[in-house]
N, C-alpha and C positions, 0 to 999 in steps of 0.2 A: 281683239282689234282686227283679224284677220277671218272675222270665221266666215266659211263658207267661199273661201278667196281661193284660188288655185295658183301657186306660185314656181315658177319655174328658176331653177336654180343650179348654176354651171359653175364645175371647178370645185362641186360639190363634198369630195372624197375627205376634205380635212380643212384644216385650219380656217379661215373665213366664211369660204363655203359651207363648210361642216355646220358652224355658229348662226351661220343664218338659218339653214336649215331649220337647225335645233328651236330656235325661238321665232320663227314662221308657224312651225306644227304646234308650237305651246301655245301660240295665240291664233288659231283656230282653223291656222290653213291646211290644206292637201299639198305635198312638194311634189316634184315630180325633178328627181335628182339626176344632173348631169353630170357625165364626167369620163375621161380615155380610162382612169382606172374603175372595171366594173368592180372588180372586189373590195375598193375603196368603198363606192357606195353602194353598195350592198349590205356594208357593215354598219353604214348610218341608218340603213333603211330599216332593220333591225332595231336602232334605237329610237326613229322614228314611228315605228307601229307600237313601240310597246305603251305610249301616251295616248297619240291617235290615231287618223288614216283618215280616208287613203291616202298611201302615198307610192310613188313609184320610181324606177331608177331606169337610166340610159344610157346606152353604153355611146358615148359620142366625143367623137373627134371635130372640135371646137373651128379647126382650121379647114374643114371639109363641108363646101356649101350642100352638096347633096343629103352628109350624112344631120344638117343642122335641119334642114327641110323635112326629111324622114322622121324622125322625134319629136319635132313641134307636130305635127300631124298625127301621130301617133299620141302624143298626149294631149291634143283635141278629143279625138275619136273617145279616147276612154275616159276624158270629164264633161266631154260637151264645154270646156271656157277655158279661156284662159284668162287672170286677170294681173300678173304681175311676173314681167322678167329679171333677174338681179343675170345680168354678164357680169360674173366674177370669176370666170378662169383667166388665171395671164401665168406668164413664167419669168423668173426674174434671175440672172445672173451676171458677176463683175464680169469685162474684158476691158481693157485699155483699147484706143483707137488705133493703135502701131496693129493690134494684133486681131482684131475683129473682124470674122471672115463675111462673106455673101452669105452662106449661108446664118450666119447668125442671125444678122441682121432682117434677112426674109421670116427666121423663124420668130422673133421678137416682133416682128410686126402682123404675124399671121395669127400670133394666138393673144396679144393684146391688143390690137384694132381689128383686122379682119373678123375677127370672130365676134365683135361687139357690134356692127355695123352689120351684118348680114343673119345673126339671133334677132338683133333689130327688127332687121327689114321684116324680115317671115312673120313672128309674133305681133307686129305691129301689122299684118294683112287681117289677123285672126281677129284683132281689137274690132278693128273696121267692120268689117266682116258682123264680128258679133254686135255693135256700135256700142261696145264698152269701153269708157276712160278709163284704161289699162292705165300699167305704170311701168317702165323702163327704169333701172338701175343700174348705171357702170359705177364698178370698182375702177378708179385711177388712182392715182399718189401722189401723195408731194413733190414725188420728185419731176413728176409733169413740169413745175415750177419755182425748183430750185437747181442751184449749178452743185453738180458733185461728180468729182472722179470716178474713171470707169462704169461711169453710166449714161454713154451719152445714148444708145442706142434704146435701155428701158427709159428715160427721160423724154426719148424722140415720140418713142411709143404712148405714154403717159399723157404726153403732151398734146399729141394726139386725141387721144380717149376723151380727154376736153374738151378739146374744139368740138370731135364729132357730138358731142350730149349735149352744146349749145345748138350746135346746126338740126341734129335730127328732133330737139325738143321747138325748135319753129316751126320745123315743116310737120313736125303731127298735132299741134298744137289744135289746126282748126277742129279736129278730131273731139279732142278733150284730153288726151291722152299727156302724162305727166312723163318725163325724160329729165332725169339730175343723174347726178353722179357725187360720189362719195371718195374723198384722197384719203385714204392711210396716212399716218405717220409708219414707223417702224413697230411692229406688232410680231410678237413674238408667237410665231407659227412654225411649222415643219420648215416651211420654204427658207427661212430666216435661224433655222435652229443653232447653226456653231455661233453666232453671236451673244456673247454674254452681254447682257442689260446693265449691268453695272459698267461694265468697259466703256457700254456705247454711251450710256450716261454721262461719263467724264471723259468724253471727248465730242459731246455734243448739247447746245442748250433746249432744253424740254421743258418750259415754265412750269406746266403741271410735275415734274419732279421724276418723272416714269413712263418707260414702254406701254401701248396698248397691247390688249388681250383682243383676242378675236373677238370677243362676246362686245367688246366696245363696238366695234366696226357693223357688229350686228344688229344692236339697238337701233346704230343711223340710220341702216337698213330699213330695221321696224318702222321707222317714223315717216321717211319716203316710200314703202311701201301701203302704207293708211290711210285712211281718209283725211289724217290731219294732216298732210299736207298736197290735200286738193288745190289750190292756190299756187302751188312753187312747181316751175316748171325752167328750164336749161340752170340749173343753180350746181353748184360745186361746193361740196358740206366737209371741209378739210376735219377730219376727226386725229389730230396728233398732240394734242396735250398741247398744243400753239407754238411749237416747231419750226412751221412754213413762215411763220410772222417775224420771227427773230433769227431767222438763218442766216450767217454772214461769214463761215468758211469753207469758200469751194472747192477745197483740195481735201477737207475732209474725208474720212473713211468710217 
């Protein structure tokens, strides 16, 4: 579904990331892995050569415009294309609002908007550039659009990430260029690991019955970064077993 695609992929070191990775290169693309932990992906890159290649890794700080400029250019040079960004790094932790400092707050919104908006910007110069209908991928979450304790600042953020995949999928639109975004439900990755699935289960309704696995979030992936969904553009694809539909307690944890 991907061959010959080169697909750029942030936040890459594990969980989500990782998964997309993983089922990009199985269906025929080159990645070229981002992410602050290099020894992270370096160990995926590993498991990505041993099926195909090329693929490549970069040591990049997501919230540093210079360092996001230097890597997309750098992973121009050595494919000649680029045809698909998935912005999947963010960072996710509780704080109540009594106790949420400036700095948190800066930092929740540096690495899940800033850093989605300005990968954006760059990679969508090269689109042009090359006059490929690229394809733009943000990871957002449900909780963009539900009310839940201790999270108002990743919900602000999330919520965020939103608005910008509707906004930046009109203005490249004239392009050709496809911009969606994919919500999470609760998926059991590193970032999310002291949570037991059974607890969160019974104290939360999941129609589908279960937590997602990375490799879920990855397929949505696969679909909007395809040709099959040439056609779908500012769209938000909630992947949480239907969650976000029947959510009705905000005080939940």
């Amino acid at each position: 579904m991907l061959e010959n695609k080169v697909a750029i992929v942030t936040g890459a070191a594990q969980g989500i990331g990782k998964a997309i990775a993983e089922l990009f290169s199985e269906m025929g693309a080159s990645v070229a892995l981002c992410d602050k932990n290099l020894e992270g992906i370096k160990k995926v890159l590993e498991i990505l050569n041993q099926k195909s290649g090329p693929h490549s890794v970069y040591q990049v700080d997501v919230t540093n415009v210079d360092q996001i400029e230097k890597a997309v250019g750098e992973i121009y040079a050595f494919y000649n294309h680029i045809d698909i960004l998935v912005n999947n790094a963010g960072i996710f932790f509780r704080k109540d609002i009594y106790h949420l400092s400036f700095e948190d707050w800066e930092l929740m919104m540096d690495v899940n908007v800033k850093s989605l908006f300005f990968f954006s910007q760059v990679v969508a110069k090269y689109y042009i550039k090359q006059k490929i209908k690229g394809k733009i991928i943000n990871i957002a979450s449900i909780s963009g659009e539900i009310v839940q304790a201790e999270k108002s600042h990743y919900a602000a953020s999330k919520a965020a990430a939103i608005r910008l995949t509707k906004c930046t999928a009109l203005e490249l639109a004239r392009y050709g260029i496809n911009v969606n975004a994919i919500s999470p439900g609760p998926t059991i990755t590193p970032q999310i690991a002291p949570v037991d699935p059974d607890d969160y289960l019974g104290r939360h309704y999941i129609p589908l019955g279960k937590m997602a696995l990375p490799i879920d979030q990855a397929k949505g992936a696969l679909f909007l970064a395809s040709d099959l969904s040439d056609h779908i553009t500012g769209q938000v694809v909630n992947i949480d077993g239907g969650e976000a539909m029947t959510y009705v307690n905000p005080i939940s944890k």
